[in-house]
BAMARSE-816994 format. One record per residue (C-alpha): residue in one letter; residue number from 1; x, y, z. Coordinates in nm, 4 decimals, padded with zeros to 6 digits. Layout:
% BAMARSE-816994
a / NUM / X / Y / Z
...
This chain:
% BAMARSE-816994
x / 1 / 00.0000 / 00.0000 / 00.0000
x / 2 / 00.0717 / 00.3360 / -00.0729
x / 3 / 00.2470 / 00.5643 / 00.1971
x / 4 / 00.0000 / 00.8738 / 00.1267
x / 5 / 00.1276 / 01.0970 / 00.4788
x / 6 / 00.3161 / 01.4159 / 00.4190
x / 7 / 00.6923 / 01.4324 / 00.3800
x / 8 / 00.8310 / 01.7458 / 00.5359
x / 9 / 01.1971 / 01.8519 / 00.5234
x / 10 / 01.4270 / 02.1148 / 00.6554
x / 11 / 01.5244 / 02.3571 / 00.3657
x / 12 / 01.8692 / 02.3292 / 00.4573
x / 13 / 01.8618 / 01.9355 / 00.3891
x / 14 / 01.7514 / 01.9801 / 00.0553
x / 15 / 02.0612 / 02.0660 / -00.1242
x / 16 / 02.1301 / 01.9891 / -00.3900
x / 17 / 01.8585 / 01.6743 / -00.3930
x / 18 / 01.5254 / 01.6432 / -00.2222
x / 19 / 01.6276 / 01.4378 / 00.0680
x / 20 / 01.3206 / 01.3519 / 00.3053
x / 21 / 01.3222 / 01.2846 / 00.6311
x / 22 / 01.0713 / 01.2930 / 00.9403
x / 23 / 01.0498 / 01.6102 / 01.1366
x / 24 / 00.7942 / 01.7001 / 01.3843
x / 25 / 00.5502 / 01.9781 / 01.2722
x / 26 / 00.6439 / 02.2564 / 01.4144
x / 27 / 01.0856 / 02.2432 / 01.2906
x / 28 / 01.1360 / 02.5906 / 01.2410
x / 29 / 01.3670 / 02.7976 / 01.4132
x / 30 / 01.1622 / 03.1384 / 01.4876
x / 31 / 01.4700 / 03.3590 / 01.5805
x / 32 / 01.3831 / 03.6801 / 01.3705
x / 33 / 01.7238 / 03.9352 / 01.2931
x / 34 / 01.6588 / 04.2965 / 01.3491
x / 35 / 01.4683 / 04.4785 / 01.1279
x / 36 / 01.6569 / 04.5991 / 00.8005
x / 37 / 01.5871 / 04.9861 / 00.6737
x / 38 / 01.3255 / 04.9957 / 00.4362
x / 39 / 01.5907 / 05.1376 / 00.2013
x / 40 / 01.7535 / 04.8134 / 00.1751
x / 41 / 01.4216 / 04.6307 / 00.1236
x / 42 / 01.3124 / 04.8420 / -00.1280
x / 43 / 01.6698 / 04.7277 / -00.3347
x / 44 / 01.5729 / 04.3737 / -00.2698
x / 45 / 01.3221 / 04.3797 / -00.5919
x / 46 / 01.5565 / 04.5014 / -00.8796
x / 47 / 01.4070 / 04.7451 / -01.1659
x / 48 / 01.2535 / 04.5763 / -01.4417
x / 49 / 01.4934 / 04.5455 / -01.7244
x / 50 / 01.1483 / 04.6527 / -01.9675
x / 51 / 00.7900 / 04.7316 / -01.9602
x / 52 / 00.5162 / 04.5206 / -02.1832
x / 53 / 00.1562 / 04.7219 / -02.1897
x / 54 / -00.1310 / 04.5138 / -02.2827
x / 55 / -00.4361 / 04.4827 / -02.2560
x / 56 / -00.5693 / 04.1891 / -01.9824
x / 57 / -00.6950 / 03.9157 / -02.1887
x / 58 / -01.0722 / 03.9011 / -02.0172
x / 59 / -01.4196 / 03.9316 / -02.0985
x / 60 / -01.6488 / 04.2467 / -02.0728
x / 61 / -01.6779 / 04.3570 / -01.7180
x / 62 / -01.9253 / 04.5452 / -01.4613
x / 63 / -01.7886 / 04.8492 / -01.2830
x / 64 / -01.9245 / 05.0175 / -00.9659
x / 65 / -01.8253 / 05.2749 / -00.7327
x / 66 / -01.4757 / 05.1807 / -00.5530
x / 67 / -01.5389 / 05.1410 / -00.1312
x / 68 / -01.4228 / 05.4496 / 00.0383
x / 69 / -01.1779 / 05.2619 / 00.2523
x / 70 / -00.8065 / 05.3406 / 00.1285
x / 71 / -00.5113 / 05.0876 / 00.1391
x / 72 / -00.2216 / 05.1339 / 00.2947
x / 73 / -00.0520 / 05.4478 / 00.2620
x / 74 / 00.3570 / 05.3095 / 00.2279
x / 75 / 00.2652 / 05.1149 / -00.0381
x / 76 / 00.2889 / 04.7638 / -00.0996
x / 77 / 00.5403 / 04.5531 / 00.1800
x / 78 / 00.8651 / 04.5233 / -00.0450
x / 79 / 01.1041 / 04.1620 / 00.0212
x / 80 / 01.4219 / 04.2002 / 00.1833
x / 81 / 01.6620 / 03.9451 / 00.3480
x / 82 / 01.5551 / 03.8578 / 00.6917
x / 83 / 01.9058 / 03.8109 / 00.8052
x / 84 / 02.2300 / 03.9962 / 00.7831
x / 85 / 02.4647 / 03.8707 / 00.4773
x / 86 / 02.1140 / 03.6916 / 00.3729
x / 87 / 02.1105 / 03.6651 / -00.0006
x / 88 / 01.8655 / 03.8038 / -00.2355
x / 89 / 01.6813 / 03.6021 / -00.4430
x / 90 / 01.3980 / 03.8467 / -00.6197
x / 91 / 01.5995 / 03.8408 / -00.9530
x / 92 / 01.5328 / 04.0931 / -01.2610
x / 93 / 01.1677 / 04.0695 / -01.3133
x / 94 / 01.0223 / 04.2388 / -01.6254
x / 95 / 00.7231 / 04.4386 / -01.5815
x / 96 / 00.3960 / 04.3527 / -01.7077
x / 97 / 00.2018 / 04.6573 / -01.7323
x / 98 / -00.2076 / 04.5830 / -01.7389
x / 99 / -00.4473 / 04.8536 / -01.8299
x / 100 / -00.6940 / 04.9240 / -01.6335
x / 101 / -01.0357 / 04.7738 / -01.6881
x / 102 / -01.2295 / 05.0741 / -01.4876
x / 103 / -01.2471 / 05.4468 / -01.5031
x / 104 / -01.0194 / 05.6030 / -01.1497
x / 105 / -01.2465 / 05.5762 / -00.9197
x / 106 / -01.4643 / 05.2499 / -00.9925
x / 107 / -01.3882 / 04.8551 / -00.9815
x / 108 / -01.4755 / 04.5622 / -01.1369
x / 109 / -01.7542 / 04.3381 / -01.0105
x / 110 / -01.6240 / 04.0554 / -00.8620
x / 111 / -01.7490 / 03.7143 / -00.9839
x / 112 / -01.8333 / 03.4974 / -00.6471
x / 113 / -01.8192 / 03.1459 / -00.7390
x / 114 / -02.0595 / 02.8915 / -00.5829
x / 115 / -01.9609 / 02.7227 / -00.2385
x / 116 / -01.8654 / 02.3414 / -00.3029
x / 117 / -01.5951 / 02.4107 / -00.5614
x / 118 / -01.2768 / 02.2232 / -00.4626
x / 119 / -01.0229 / 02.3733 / -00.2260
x / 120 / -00.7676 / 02.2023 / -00.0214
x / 121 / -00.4815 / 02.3484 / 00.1961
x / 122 / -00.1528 / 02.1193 / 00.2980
x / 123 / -00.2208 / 02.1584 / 00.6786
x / 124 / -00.6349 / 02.1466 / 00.5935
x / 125 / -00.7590 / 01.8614 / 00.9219
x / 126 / -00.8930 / 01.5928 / 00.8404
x / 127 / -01.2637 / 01.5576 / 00.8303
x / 128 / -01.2947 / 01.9092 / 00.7286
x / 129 / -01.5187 / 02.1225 / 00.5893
x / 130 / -01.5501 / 02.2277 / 01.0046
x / 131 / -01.3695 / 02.0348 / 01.2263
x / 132 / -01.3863 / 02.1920 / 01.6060
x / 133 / -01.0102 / 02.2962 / 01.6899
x / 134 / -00.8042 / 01.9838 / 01.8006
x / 135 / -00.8723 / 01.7897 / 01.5217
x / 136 / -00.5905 / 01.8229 / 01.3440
x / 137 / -00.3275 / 01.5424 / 01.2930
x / 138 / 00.0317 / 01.6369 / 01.3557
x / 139 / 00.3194 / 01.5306 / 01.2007
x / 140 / 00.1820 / 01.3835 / 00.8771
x / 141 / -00.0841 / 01.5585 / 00.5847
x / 142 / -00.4188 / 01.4128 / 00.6893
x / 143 / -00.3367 / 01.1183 / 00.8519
x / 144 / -00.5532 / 00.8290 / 00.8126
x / 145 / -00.7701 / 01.0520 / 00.5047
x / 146 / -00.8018 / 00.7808 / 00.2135
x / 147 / -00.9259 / 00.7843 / -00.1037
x / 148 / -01.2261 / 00.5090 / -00.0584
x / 149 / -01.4597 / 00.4786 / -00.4274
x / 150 / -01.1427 / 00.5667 / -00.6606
x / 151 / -00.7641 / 00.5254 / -00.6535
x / 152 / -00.6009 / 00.8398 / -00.4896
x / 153 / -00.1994 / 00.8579 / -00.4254
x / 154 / -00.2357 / 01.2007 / -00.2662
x / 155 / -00.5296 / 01.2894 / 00.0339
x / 156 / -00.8403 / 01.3382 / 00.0247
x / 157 / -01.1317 / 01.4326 / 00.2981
x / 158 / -01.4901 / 01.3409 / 00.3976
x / 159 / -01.6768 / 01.6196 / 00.2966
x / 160 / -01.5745 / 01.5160 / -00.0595
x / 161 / -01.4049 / 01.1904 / -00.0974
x / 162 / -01.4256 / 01.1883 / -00.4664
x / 163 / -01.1452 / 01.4578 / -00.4871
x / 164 / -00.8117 / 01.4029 / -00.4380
x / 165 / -00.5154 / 01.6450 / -00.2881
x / 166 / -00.1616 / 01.6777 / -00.3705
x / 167 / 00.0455 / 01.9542 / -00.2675
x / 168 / 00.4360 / 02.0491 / -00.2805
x / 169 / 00.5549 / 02.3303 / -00.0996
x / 170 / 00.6928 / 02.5176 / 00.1875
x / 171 / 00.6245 / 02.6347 / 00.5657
x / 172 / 00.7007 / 02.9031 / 00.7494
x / 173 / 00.6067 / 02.9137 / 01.1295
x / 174 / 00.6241 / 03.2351 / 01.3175
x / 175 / 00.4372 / 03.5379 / 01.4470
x / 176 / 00.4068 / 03.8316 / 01.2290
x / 177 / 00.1551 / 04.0304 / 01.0112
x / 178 / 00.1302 / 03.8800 / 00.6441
x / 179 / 00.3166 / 03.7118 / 00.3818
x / 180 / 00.4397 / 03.7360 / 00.0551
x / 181 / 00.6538 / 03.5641 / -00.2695
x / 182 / 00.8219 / 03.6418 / -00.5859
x / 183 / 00.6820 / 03.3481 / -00.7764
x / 184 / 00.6314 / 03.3125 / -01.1980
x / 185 / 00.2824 / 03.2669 / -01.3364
x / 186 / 00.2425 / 02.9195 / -01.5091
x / 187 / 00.0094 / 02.7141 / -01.7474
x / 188 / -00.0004 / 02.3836 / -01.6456
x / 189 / -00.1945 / 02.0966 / -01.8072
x / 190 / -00.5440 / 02.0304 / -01.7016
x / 191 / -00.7471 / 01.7446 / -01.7322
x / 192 / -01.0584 / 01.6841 / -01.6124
x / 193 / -01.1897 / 01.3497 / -01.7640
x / 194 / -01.2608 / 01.2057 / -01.4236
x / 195 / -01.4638 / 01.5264 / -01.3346
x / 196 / -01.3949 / 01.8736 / -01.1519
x / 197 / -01.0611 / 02.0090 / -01.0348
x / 198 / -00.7468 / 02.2243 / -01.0459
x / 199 / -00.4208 / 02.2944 / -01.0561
x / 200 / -00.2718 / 02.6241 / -00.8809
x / 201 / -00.0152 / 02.7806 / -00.7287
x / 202 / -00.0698 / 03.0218 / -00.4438
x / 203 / 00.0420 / 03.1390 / -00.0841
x / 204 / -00.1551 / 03.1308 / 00.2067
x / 205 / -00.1184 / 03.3534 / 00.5128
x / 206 / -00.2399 / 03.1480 / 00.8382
x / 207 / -00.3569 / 03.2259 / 01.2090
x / 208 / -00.6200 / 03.1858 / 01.5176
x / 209 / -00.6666 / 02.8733 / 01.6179
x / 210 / -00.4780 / 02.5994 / 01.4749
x / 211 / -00.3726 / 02.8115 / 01.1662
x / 212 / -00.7059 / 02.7701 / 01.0663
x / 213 / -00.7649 / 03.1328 / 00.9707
x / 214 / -00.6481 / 03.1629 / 00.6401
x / 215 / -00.6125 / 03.3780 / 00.3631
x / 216 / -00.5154 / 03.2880 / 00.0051
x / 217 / -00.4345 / 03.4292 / -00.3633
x / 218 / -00.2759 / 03.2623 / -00.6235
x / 219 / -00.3156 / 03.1441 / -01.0052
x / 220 / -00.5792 / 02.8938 / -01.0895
x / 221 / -00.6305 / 02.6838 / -01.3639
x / 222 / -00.9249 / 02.4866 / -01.4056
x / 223 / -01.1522 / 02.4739 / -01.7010
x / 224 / -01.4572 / 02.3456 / -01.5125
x / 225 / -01.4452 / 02.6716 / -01.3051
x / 226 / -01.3625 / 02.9371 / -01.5745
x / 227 / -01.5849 / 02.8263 / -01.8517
x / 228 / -01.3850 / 02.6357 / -02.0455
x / 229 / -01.0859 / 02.8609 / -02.0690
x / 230 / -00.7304 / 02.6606 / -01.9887
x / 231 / -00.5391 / 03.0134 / -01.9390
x / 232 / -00.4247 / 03.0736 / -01.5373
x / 233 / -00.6758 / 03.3295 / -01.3710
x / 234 / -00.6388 / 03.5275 / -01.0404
x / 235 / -00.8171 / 03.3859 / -00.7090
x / 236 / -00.8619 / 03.4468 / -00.4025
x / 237 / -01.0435 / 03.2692 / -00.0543
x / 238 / -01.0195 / 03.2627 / 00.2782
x / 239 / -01.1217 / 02.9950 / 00.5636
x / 240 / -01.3016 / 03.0461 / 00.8607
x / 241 / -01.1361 / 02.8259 / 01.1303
x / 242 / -01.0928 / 02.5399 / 00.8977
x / 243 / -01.4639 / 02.6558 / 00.7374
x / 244 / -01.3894 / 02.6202 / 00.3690
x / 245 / -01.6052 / 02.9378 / 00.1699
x / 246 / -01.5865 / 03.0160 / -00.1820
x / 247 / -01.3651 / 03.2041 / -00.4369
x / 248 / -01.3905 / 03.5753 / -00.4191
x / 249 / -01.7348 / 03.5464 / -00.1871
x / 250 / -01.6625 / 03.8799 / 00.0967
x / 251 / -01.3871 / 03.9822 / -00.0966
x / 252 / -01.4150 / 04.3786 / -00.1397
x / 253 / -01.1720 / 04.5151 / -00.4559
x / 254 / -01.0059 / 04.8059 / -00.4538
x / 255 / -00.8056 / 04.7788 / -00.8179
x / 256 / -00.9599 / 04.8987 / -01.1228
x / 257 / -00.7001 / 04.6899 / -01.2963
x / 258 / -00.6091 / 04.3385 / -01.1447
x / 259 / -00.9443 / 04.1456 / -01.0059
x / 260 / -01.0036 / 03.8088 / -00.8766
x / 261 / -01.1156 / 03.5974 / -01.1971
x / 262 / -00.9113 / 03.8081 / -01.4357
x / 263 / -00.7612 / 03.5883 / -01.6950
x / 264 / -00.3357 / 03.6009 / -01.6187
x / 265 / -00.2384 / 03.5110 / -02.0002
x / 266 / -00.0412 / 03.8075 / -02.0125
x / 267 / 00.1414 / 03.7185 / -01.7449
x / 268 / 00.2567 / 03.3278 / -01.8121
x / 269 / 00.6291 / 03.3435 / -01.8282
x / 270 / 00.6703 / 03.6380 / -01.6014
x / 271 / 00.7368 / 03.6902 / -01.2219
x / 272 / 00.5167 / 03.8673 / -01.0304
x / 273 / 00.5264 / 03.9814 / -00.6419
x / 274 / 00.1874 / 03.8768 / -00.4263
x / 275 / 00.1167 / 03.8604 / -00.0908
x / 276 / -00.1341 / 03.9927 / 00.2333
x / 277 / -00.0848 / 04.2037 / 00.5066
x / 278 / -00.2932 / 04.3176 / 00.7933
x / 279 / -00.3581 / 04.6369 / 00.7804
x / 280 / -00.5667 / 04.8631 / 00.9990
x / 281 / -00.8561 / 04.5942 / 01.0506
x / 282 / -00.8810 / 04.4471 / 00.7423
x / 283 / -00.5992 / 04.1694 / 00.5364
x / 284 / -00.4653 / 04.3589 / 00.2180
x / 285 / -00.3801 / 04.1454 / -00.0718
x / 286 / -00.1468 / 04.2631 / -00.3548
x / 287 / -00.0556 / 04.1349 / -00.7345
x / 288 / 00.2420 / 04.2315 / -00.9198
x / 289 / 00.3494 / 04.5642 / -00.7050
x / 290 / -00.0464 / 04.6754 / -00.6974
x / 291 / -00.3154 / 04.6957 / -00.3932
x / 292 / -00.5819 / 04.4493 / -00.5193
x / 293 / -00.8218 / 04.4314 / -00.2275
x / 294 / -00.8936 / 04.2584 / 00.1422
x / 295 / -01.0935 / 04.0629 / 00.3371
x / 296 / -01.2601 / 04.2661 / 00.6035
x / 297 / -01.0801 / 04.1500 / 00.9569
x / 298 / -01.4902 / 04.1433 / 01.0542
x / 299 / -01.5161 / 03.7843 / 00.9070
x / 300 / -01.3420 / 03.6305 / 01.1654
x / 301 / -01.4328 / 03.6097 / 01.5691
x / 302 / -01.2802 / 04.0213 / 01.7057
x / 303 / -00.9188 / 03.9814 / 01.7383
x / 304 / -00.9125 / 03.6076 / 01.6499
x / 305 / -00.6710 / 03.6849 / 01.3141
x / 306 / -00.4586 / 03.9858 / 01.3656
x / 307 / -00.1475 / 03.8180 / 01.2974
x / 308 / -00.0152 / 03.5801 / 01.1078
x / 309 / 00.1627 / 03.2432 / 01.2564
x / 310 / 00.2098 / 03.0459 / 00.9509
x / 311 / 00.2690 / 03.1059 / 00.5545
x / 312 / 00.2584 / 02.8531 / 00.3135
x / 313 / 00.4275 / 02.8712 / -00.0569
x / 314 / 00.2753 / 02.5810 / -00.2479
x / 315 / 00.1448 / 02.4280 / -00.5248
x / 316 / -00.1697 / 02.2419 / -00.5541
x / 317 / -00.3359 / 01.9669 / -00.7395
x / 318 / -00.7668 / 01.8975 / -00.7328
x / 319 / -00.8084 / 01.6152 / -00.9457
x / 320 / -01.0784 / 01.3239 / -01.0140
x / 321 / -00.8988 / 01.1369 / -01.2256
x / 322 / -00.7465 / 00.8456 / -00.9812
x / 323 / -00.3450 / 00.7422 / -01.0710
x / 324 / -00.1878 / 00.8995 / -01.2129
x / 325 / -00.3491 / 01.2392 / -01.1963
x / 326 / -00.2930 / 01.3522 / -01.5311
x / 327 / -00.2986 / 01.7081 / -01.4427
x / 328 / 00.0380 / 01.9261 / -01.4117
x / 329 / 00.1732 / 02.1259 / -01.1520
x / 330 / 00.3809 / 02.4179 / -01.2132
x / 331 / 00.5152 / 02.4307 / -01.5678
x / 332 / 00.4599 / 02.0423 / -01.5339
x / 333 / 00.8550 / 01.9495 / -01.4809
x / 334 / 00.9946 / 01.8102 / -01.1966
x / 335 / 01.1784 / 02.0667 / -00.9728
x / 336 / 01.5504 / 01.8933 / -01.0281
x / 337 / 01.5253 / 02.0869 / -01.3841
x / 338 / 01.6204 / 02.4071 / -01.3788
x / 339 / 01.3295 / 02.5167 / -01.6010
x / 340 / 01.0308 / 02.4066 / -01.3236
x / 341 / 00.8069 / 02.6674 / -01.1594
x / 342 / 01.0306 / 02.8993 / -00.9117
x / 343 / 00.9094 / 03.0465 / -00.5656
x / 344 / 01.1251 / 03.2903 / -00.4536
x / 345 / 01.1479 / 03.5511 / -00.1364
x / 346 / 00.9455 / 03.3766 / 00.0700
x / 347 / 00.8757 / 03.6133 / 00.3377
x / 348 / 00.6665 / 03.6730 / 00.6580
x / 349 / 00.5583 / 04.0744 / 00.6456
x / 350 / 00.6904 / 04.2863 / 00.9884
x / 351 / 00.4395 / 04.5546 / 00.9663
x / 352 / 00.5782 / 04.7657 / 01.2450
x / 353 / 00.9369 / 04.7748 / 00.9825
x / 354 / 00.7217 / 04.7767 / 00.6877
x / 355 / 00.9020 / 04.5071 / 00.5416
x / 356 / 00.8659 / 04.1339 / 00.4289
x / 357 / 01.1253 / 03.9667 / 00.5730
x / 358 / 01.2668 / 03.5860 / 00.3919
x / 359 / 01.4416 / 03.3331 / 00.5872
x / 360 / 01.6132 / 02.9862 / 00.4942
x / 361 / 01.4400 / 02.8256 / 00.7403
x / 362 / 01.1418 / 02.6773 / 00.5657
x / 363 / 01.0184 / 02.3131 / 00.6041
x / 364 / 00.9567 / 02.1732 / 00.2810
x / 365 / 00.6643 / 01.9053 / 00.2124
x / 366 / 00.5179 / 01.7036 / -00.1061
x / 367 / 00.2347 / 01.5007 / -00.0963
x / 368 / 00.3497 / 01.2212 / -00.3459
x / 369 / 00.7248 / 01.2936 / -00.4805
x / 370 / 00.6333 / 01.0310 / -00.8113
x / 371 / 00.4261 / 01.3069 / -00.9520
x / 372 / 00.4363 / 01.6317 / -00.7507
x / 373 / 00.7874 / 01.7311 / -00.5596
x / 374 / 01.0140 / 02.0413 / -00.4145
x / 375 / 01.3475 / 02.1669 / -00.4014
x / 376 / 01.5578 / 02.4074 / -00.2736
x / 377 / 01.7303 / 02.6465 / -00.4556
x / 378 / 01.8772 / 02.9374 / -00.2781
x / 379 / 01.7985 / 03.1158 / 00.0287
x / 380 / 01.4460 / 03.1430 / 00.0953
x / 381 / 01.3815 / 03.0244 / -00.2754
x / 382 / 01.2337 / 02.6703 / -00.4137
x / 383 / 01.1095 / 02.5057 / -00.7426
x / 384 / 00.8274 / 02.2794 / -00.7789
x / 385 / 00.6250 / 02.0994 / -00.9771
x / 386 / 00.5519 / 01.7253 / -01.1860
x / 387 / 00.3708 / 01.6354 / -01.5187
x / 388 / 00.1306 / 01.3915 / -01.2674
x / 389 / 00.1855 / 01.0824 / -01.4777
């Protein structure tokens, strides 16, 4: 029988080769270096070499009057090394300049998708849509979750059995105030003979009790979910101790360009800088250098998710198809190739500096290394990814 519980590694064992080995959950050291100037940070994300304007590949939209609640002032929380003599890892990016789809002053109407759509998370409990707190295995990914009607090598969950999980990725465990990554938007195969899925890639920002607050944003493909269309498009969600919701559903926009549901197209083959922070009451998401919106801190129980205690880098598979999966993650190559899917300056936002700090102290995880793995590749930088066959 298939071993099917999560491998976790320290970063620093993974070089050059993915080499697993048991760790308890919670492996990372948490001692955080003083905060660097802002200057520095700001150097951390080198000019783009050149500029492409385009238009954003999407269909007609709705705009309305923008909510009169501003973002954050500083502007979006720029990656710097969290150590001193830390490495940078944020690379030349080249812009990718959208134009807006709204007049100044309005938004786009956000599409909320039904409830029920699939949406997993590496450390999601088992038994979840709502366990109660305490539910959660430790030290493996849903321990004891099987696959029961159809073959699954990943994980799957009661409150849909018919869907199964794989994920490959990296932790970070520590108290601050958001998250973010330098990460390159992909097109990975889909297939969806064996019904409704995914593929993404995304970061979630984690708190309240057992990390089970949770916001998300990411690329998405899935042509059961955007109408056909294969292209990546922009999500976002959020969970509710452990309660899964939907994608977009309470999410208020404040871009008139980038949107959740906008088709990414443009972007495939570029690197783009995301990532949350809390901010004044509510969690701030941004997309490529731009304030896209927030979830309302009001969703959660007062003062349950002020901070963040976990982030997660990772990319996931949704698939129905039993083994193999069929579907791609990444750019579908295995991370030992230098051409898979890179994650890079994956950091945990200080808000007080202003400032998202990266370490090297990740854990690293895959659910399933034949199909789906991760590797490290520099200091607080991985690669990931598998063709799932």
């Amino acid at each position: 029988m298939r071993d099917l519980s999560r491998v976790r590694t320290s970063a620093a064992a993974v070089r050059p080769a993915f080499v697993t080995r048991w760790v308890p959950r919670r492996v990372i050291g948490v001692a955080i270096a003083a905060p660097l100037a802002i200057a520095a940070s700001t150097a951390a994300v080198a000019a783009p070499a050149h500029a492409h304007v385009r238009p954003a590949a999407t269909a007609s939209v709705k705009c309305v009057k923008r909510t009169a609640v501003k973002p954050p002032p500083q502007g979006i929380v720029k990656p710097a090394p969290g150590k001193p003599g830390g490495r940078q890892t944020a690379g030349n990016r080249v812009a990718v300049n959208i134009k807006p789809v709204c007049p100044l002053g309005e938004v786009p109407v956000i599409k909320r998708f039904p409830a029920g759509l699939p949406k997993g998370n590496p450390e999601r409990p088992v038994g979840t849509s709502g366990t109660p707190a305490g539910a959660r295995s430790t030290g493996s990914l849903a321990a004891g979750a099987r696959r029961i009607d159809l073959p699954c090598a990943g994980v799957s969950y009661p409150s849909n059995p018919n869907v199964c999980y794989y994920y490959a990725g990296a932790s970070d465990l520590r108290t601050d105030q958001g998250g973010g990554l330098t990460t390159t938007i992909e097109r990975p195969g889909y297939n969806n003979s064996g019904g409704p899925g995914h593929t993404l890639e995304e970061m979630s920002v984690q708190g309240g009790p057992n990390e089970g607050d949770i916001v998300e944003i990411g690329s998405n493909v899935s042509t059961d979910q955007y109408g056909g269309n294969a292209d990546p498009h922009l999500f976002v969600y959020h969970w509710v101790n452990w309660n899964s919701t939907c994608y977009g559903c309470n999410w208020v926009q404040w871009s008139n360009t980038y949107y959740p549901g906008m088709n990414l197209s443009s972007f495939v083959g570029h690197s783009v800088y995301n990532g949350y922070v809390y901010y004044q009451g509510n969690w701030w998401g941004w997309f490529n250098d731009q304030w896209v919106g927030y979830f309302a801190g009001s969703l959660w129980p007062k003062g349950e998710f002020t901070n963040s205690t976990q982030v997660q880098w990772f990319g996931e598979v949704a698939t129905q198809n039993g083994v193999p999966p069929l579907d791609q993650m990444g750019d579908g190559l295995f991370p030992s190739s230098p051409a898979a899917a890179p994650m890079s300056t994956l950091c945990d936002v200080n808000a007080a500096a202003w400032v998202c700090f990266y370490y090297d102290q990740q854990s690293l995880y895959q659910t399933q290394a034949k199909f789906y793995g991760v590797l490290h590749t520099g200091f607080g930088a991985i690669r990931l990814g598998g063709p799932g066959t």
